[in-house]
N, C-alpha and C positions, 0 to 999 in steps of 0.2 A: 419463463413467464411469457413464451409465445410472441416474440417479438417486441415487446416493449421496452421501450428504453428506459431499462431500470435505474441509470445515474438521475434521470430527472423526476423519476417519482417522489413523489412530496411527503415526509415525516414530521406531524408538526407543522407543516405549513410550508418549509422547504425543501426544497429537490436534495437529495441524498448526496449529489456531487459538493452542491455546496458545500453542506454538514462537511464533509472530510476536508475541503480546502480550508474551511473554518479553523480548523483545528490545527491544520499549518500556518496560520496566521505569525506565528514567530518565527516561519522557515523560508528561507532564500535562496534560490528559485524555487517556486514551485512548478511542476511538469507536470501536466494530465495527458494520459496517452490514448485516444480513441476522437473523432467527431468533437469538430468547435462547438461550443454550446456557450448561447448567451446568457450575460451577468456576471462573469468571473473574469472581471481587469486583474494585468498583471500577470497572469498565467499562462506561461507557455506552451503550447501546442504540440504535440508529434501524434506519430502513427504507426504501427506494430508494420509488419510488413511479411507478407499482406494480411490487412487487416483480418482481425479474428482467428487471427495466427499464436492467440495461449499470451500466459500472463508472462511466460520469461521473453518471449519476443516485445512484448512492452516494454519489459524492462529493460531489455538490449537498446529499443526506441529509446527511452527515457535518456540511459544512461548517455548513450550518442549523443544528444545535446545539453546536456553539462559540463559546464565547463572542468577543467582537471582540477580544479583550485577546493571542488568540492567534495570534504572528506567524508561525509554521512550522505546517506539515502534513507529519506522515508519512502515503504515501501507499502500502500495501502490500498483496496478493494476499492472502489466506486459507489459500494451499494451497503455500507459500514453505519448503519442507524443509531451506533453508538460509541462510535469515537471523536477524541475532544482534545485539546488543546493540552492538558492535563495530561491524556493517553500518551503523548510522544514525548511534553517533558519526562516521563517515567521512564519509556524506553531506551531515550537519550540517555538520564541518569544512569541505567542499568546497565546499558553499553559503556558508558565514561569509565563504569567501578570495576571494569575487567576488560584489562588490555591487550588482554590474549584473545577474546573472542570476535571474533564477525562480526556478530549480530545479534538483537532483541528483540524476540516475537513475545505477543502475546499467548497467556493460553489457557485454555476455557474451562469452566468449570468440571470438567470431566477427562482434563486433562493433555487437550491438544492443542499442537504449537499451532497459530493460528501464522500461517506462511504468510498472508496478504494484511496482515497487523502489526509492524516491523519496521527494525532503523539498524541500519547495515553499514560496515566500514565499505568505502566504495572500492578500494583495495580489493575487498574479499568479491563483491560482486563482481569486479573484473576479470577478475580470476576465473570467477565459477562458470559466470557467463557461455557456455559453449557457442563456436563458434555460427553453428545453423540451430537457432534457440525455437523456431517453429516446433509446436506443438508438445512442448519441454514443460514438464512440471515443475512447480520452487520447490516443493519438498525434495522433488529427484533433483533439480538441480544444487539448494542448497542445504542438504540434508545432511551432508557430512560437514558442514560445518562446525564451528563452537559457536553454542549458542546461551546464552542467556536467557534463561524462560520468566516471564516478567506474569505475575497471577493476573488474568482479567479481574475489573471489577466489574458490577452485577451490570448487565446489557450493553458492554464494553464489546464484548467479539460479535455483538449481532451485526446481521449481514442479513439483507433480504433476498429469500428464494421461491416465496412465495404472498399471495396479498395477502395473507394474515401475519405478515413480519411488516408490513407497514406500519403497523399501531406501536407511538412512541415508547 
């Protein structure tokens, strides 16, 4: 979208970053990885390195400052016009009800694991994590996972890629 900073474009009224922290409202610490942006107390700060360096060097960021005490990662997109509080109890539940798997993506009506919609044993993320994660995809990196695929519901995986995905 040509430069804009899509975490803060507004759905509804507000900025998209919000909506996803919103929905971590029950989760402790929460971590957003890219540029401080005002209105979101309580959230911690990092940065991929160097920036713009793909969603597994965030996570590598992410992961760095968490503490070890924490056993889950929610792993979600910035730009998620439809995820909710609701979306990650499910995930959660779906991860608890199989103890052998990684992790719980969502995945969309058409059948794909949505990588950036997601609650991960941090175990397994440390694991997968390769060591120089620049420009590293989550599918490539955590594709061979076990996973638990959790069905979206209706406008649950949208994610904006264009200004006609702004409309709530």
């Amino acid at each position: 979208m040509g430069g804009v900073d899509k975490a803060m474009l507004r759905v509804g009224g507000t900025p998209l970053l919000h909506r996803v922290v919103e929905a971590l409202r029950d989760v402790d610490p929460v971590v957003v990885v890219g540029p401080r942006r005002e209105g979101l107390p309580g959230v911690r700060w990092t940065r991929e390195e160097p920036p713009g360096s793909g969603p597994v060097a965030g996570l590598a960021a992410a992961l760095a400052v968490l503490e070890h005490r924490v056993d889950t990662v929610a792993v979600l997109a910035a730009d998620l016009a439809g995820v909710t509080s609701n979306t990650i109890t499910r995930l959660v539940a779906a991860l608890d009800s199989d103890e052998e798997a990684d992790g719980a993506v969502l995945v969309d009506a058409d059948g794909r694991r949505q990588w950036l919609v997601g609650v991960w044993r941090r175990r397994s993320l440390d694991t997968a994590v390769p060591a120089d994660p620049r420009g590293a995809s989550l599918r490539g990196t955590l594709g061979a996972s076990s996973i638990v695929e959790v069905p979206a519901l209706a406008g649950e995986a949208h994610d904006v890629d264009s200004p006609d995905d702004l409309r709530p």
